[in-house]
Backbone as numpy.savetxt, mean C-alpha at the origin, in Angstrom:
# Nx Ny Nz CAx CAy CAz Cx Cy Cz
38.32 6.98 -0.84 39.39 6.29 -1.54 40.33 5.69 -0.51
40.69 4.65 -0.63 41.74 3.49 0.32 42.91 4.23 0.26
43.84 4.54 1.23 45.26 4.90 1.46 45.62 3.94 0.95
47.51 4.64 1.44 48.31 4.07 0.70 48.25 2.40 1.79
47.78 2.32 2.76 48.29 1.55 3.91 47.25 0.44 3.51
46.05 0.39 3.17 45.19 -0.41 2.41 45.44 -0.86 1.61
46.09 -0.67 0.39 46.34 -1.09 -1.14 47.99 -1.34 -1.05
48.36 -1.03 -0.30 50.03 -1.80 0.31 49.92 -3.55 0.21
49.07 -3.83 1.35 48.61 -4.68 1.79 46.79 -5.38 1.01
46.91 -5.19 0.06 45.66 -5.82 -0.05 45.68 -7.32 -0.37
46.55 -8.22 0.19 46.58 -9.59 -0.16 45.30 -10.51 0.13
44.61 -11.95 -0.09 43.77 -11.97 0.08 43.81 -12.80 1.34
42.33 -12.44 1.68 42.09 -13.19 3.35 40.92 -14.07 3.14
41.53 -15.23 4.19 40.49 -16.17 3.96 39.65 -15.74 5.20
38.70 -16.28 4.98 37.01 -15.85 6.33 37.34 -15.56 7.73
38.19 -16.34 8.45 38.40 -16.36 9.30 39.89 -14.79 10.13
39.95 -14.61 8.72 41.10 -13.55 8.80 40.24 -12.15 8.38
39.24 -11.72 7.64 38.29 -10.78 7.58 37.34 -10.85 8.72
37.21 -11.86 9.28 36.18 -11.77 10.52 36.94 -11.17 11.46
38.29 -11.49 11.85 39.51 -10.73 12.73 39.77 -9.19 12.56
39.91 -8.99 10.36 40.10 -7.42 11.07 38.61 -6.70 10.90
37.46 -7.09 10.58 36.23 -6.49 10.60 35.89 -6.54 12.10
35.82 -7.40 12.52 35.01 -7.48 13.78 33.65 -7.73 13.74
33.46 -8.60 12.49 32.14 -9.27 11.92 31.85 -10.81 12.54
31.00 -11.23 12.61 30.86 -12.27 12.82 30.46 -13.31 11.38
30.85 -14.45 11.58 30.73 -15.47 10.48 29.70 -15.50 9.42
28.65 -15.36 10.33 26.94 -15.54 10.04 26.80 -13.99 8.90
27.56 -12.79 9.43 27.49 -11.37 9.02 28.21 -12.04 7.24
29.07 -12.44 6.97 30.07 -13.20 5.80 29.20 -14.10 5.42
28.50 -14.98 5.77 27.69 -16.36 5.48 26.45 -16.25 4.65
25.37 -15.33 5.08 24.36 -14.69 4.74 24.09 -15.05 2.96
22.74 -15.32 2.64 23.04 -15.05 1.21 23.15 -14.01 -0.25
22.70 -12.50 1.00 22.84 -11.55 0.10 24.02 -10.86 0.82
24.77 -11.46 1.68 26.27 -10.83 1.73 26.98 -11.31 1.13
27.12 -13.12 0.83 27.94 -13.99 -0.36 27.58 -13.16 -1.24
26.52 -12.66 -1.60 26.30 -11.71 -3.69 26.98 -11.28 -3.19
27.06 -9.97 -1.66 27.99 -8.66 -2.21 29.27 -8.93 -2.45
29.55 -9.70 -1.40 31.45 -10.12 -1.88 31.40 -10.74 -3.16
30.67 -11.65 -3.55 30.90 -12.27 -5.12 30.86 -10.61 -5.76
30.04 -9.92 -6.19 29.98 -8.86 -6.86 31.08 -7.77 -6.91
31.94 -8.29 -5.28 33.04 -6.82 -5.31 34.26 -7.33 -5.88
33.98 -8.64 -6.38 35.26 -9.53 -6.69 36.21 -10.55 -5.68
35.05 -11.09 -4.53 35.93 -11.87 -3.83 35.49 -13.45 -4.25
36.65 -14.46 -3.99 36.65 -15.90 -4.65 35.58 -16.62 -3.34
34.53 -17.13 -3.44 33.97 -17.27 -2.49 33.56 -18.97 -2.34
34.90 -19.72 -2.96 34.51 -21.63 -3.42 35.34 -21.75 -2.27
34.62 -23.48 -1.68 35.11 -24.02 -0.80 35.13 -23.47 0.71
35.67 -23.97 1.84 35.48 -23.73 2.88 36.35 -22.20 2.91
35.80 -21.62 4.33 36.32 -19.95 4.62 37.58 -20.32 4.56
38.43 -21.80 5.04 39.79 -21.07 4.70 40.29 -21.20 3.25
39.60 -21.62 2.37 39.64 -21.16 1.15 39.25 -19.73 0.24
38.96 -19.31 0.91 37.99 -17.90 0.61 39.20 -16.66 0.41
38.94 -16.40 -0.21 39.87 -14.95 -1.39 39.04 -13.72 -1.01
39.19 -12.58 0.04 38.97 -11.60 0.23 39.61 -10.45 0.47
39.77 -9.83 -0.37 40.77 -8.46 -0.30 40.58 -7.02 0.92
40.79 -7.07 1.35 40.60 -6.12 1.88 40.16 -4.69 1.52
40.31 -4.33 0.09 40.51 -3.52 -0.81 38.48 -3.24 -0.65
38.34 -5.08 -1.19 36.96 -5.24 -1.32 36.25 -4.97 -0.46
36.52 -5.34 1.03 35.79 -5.04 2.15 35.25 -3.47 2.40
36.61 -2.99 1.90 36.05 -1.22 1.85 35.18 -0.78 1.09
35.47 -1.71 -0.21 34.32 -1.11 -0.79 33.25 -1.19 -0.82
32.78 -2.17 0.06 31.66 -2.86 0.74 30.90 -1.61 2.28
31.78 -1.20 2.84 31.66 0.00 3.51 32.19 -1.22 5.02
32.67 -2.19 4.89 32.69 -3.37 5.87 34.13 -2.52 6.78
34.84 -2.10 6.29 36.49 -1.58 6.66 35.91 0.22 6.08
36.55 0.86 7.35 37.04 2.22 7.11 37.88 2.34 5.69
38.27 3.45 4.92 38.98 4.11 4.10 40.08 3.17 4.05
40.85 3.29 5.60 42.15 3.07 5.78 42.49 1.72 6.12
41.86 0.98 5.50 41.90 -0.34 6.55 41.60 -0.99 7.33
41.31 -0.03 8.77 40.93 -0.23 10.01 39.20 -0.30 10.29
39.52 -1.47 11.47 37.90 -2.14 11.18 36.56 -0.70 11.89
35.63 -0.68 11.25 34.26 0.19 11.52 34.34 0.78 13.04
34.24 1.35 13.56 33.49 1.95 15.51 32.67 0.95 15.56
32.66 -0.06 16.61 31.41 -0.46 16.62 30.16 0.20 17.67
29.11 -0.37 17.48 28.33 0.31 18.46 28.51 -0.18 19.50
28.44 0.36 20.79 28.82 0.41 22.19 27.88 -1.27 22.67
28.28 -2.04 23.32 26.80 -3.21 23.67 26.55 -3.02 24.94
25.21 -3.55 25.02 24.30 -2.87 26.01 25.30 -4.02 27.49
24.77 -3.02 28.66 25.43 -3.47 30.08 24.47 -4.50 29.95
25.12 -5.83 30.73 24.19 -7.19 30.84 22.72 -6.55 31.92
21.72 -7.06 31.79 20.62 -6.46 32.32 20.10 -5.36 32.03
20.22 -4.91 30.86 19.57 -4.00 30.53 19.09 -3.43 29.58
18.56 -4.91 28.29 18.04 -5.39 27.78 15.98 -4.75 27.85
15.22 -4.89 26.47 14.16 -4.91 26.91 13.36 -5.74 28.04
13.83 -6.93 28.10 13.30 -7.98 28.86 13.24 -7.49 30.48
14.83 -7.23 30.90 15.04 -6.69 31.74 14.20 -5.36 32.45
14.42 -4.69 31.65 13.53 -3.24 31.56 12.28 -3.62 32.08
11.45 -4.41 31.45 10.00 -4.85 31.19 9.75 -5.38 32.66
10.68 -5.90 33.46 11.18 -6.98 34.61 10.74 -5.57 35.32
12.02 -4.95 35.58 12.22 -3.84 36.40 11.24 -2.57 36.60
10.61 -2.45 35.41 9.01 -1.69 35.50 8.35 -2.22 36.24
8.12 -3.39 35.48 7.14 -3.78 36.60 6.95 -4.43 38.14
8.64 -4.12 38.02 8.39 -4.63 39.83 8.06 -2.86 40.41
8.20 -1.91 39.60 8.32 -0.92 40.50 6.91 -0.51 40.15
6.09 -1.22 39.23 4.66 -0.62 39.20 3.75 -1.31 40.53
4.59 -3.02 40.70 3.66 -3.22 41.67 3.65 -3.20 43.36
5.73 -2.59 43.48 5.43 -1.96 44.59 4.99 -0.47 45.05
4.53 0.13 43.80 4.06 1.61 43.94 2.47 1.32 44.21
2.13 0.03 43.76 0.71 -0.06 44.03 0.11 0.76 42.27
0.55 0.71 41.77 0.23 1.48 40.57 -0.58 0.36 39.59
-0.64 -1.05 40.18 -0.78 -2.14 39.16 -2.70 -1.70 39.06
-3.25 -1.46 40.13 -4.50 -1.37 39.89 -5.15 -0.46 39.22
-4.18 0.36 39.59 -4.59 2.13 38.25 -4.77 1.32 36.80
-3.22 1.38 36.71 -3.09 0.26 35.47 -4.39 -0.65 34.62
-4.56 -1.24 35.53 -6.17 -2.82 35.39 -6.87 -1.85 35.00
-7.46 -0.63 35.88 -8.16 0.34 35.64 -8.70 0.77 34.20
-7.46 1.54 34.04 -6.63 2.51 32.75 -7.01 1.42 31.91
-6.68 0.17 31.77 -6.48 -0.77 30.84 -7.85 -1.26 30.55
-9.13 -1.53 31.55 -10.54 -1.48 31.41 -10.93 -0.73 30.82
-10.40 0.54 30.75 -11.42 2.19 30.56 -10.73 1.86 28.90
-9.55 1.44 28.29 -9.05 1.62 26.97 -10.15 0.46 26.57
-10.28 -0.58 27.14 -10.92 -1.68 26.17 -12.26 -1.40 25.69
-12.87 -0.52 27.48 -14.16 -0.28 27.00 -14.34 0.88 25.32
-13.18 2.07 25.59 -13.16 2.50 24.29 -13.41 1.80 23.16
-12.19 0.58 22.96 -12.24 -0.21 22.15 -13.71 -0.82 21.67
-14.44 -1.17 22.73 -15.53 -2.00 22.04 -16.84 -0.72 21.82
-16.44 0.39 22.40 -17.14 1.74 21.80 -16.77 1.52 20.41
-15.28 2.07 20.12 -14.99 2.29 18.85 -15.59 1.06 17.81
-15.59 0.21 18.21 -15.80 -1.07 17.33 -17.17 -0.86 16.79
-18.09 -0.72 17.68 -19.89 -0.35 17.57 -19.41 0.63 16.84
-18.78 1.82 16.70 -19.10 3.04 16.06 -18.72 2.02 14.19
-17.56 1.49 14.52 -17.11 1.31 13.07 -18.14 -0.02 12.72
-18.79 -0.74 13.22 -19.98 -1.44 12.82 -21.13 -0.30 12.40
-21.26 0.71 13.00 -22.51 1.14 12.39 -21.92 2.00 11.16
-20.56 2.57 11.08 -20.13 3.10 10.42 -20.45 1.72 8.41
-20.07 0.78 8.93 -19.85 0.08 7.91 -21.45 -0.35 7.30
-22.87 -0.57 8.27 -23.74 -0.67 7.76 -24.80 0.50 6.80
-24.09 1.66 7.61 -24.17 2.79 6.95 -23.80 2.74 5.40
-22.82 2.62 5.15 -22.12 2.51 4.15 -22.97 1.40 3.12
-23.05 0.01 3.37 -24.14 -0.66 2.98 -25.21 -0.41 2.27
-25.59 0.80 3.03 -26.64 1.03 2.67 -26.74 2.54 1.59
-25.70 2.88 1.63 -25.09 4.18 0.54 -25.11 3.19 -0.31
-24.23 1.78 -0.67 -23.91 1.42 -1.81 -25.34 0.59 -2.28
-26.93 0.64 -1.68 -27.38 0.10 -1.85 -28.02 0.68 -3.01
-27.94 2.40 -1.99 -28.64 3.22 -2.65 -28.38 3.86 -3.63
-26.88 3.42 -3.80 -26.36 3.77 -5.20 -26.55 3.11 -6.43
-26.68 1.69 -6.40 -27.58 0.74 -7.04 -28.52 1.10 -7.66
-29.09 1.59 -6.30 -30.85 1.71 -6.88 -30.78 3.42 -7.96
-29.99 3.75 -7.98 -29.91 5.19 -8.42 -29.23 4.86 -9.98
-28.44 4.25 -9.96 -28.22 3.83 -11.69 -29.21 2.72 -12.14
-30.03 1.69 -11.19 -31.14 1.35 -11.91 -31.80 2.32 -12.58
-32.64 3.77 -11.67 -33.38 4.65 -11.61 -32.79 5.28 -13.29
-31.52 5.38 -13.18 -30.47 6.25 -14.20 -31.42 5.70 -15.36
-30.98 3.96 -15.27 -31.32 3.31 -16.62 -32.61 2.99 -17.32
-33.59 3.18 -16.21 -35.02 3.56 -16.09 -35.53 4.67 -16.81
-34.90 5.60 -16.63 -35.01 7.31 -16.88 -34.66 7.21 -17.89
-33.35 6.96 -18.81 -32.52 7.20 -20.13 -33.63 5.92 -21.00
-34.58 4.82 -20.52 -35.20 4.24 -21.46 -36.63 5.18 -21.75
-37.25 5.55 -20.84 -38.76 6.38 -20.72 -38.03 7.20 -21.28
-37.02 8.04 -21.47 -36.43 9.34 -22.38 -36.77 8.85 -23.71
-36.02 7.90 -23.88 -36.07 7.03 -25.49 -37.39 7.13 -25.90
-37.86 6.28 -25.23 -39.46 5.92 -25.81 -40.42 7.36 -25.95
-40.36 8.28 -24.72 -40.98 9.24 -25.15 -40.57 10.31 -26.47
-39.71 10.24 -26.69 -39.14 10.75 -27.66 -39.52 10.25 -28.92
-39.34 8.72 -28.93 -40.14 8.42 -30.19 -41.71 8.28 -30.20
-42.13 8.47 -28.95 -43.57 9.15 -29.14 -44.09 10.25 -28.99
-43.36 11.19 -28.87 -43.18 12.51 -29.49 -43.23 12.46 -30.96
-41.88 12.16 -31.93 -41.78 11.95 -33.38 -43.50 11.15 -33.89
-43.62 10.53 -33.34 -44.80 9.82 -33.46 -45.98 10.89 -33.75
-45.87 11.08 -32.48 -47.15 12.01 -32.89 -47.05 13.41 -33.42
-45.94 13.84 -33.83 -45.67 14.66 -34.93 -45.80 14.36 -36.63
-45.61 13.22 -36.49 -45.86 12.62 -37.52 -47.53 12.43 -38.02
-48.30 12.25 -37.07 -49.40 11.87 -36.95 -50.07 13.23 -37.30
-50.17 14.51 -36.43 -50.22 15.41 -36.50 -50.09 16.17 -37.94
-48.99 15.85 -38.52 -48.23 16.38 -40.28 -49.56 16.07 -40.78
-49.79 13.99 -40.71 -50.36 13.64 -41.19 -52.50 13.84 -41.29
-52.68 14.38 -40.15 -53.47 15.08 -39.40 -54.03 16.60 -40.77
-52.64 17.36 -40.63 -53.19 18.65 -41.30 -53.20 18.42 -42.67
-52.28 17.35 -43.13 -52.52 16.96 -44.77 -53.87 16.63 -45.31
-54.56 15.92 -44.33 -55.71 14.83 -44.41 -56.53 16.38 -44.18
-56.63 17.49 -43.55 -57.68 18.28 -43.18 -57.92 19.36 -44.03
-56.26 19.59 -44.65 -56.36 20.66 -45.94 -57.45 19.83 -47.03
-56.31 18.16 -47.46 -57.40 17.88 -48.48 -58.97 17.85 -48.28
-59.15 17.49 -47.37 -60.99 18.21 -47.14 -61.11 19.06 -47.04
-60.55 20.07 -46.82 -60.78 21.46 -47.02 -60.86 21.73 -48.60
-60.19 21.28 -49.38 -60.01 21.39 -50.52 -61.06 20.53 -51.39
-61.51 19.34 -51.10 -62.48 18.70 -51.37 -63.86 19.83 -50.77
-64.10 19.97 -50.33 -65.55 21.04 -49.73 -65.44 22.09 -50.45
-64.51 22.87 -50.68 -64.20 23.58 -52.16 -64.85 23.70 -52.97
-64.02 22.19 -53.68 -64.38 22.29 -54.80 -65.91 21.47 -55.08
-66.55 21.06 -53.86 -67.79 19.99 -54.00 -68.87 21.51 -53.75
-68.09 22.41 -53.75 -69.03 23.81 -53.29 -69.41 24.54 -54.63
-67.77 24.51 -54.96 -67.88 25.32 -56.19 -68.47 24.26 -57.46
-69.31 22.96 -57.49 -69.48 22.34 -58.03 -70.87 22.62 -57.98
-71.31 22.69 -56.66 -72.86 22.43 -56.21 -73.04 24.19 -56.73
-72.47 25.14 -56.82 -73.50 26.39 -57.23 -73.64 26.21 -58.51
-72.57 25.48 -59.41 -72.64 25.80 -60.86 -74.15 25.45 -61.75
């Protein structure tokens, strides 16, 4: 929550007067999802920065201003030269007066050769695979192969149960015909 020393003073500031007590730069205010946040916290954001309506109130609530007013810690900036670039500079002058540059070439041969190891492994790795999904193919053909010869034998099974029924019907009535062509022939 803003002191009393914040909300005393919350009159509005145009761009150039929030860039003073933030310690923001223009571009940090300019941005187009920093214009939303100030439009959103309630600052007037038409016409040039020295037209611009920003409360200070708002800035806090933005997290842009401490509690009290007073602008953020900033982070410390780096000593001139000592930068990645720099760094990158200064390594490597000390790799190549240690003589270390040829280890290096070395080291850096022995990784590539890995590399084109690893590469062969993941080429055979991937034809491998190829050939799983070939064989997986061929295994739900096989599936759909199997579930039709199921079908069909099945109804030639019923089939010849049927046949069979029809079989002992046909063998009783001759049985029954010889019978009675028996009990005909003694009379």
């Amino acid at each position: 929550m803003a002191d009393k020393k914040s909300t005393e003073n919350d009159a509005p500031l145009s761009l150039g007067a929030a860039k003073k007590l933030t310690g923001f730069s223009e571009t940090k205010f300019k941005t187009e999802k920093n214009r939303d946040k100030l439009s959103l916290a309630g600052a007037k954001l038409v016409g040039t920065g020295k037209e611009w309506e920003i409360r200070p109130s708002q800035l806090i609530a933005l997290g842009w201003l401490n509690e009290d007013g007073s602008p953020l810690a900033m982070k410390p900036r780096r000593p001139r030269g000592s930068g990645p670039v720099s760094t990158s500079r200064s390594r490597y002058s000390d790799i190549e007066e240690n003589g270390d540059l040829e280890a290096l070439d070395s080291q850096l041969e022995d990784e590539r050769e890995s590399l084109t190891s690893i590469d062969e492994e993941i080429k055979q790795v991937e034809e491998k695979l190829a050939e799983v999904k070939k064989l997986e193919q061929k295994r739900r053909e096989l599936t759909t192969r199997r579930s039709d010869v199921a079908a069909r034998a099945k109804a030639l099974t019923s089939r010849i149960e049927k046949v069979e029924a029809d079989v002992a019907t046909e063998v009783e009535r001759v049985r029954k015909n010889a019978e009675y062509l028996e009990k005909r022939a003694t009379k």
